[in-house]
C-alpha positions in Angstrom: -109.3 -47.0 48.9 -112.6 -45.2 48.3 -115.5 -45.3 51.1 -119.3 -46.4 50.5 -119.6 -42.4 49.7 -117.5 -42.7 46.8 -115.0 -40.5 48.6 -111.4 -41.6 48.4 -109.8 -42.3 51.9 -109.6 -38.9 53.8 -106.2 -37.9 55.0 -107.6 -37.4 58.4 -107.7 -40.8 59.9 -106.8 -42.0 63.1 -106.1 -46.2 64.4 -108.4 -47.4 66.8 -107.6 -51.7 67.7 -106.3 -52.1 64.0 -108.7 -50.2 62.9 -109.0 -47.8 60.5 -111.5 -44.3 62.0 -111.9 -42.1 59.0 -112.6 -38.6 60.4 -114.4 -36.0 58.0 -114.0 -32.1 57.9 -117.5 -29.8 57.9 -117.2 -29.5 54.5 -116.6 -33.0 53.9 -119.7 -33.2 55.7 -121.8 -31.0 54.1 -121.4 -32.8 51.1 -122.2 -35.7 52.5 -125.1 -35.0 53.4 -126.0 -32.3 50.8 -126.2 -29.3 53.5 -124.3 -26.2 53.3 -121.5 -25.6 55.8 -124.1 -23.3 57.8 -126.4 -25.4 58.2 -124.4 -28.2 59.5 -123.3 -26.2 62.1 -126.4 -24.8 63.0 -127.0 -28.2 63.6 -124.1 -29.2 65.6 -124.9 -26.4 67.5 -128.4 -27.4 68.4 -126.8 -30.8 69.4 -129.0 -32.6 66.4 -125.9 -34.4 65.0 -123.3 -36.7 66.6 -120.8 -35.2 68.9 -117.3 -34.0 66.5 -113.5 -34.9 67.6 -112.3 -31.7 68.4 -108.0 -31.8 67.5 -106.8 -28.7 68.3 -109.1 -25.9 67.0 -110.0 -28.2 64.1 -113.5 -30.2 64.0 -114.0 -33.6 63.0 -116.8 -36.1 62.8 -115.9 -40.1 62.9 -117.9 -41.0 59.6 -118.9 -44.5 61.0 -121.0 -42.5 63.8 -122.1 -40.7 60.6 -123.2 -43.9 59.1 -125.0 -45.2 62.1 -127.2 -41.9 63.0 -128.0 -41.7 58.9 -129.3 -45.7 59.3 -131.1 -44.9 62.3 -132.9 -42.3 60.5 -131.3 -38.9 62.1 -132.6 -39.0 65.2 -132.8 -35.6 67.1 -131.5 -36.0 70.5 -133.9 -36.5 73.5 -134.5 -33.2 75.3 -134.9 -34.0 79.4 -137.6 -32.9 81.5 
C-alpha cells in the first residue's frame, strides 16, 4: 500500500480501533519534509513540531499528526506568559 507521500507502507506501524497508525523514523521525516536530520531535531527540540512516540530509545512521529500540523500551516507552539 503506498501513502499520499508516495512512500510505501512503513514497517513501523501500530493498530489503533482497526486502525492502521503509520509511524515514521527522523529520517523518514526529513524527507518528508525536505529538512536534514539536524534540523528536524533542532526542531523537535525547540517543541516546533508534534510531540514523537518514544518506543524504547527509538523516536517516532504518527504521520497523520504530520499531516494535520502540515494542513494547518506548521504552526509553532504558543509560548505562555
Amino acid at each position: 500500500m503506498t501513502t499520499p507521500f508516495g512512500q510505501s507502507e512503513s514497517k513501523n506501524a501500530e493498530r489503533r480501533d482497526d486502525e492502521l497508525v503509520e509511524l515514521v523514523n527522523a529520517r523518514e521525516l526529513a524527507k518528508i519534509l525536505s529538512l536534514s536530520e539536524r534540523t528536524l531535531y533542532r526542531l523537535k527540540s525547540t517543541g516546533e513540531l508534534p510531540k514523537p512516540v518514544v518506543l524504547g530509545g527509538s523516536v517516532r512521529w504518527r504521520l497523520s499528526e504530520i499531516r494535520q500540523w502540515i494542513a494547518k500551516g506548521c504552526p509553532r507552539p504558543v509560548k505562555p506568559k
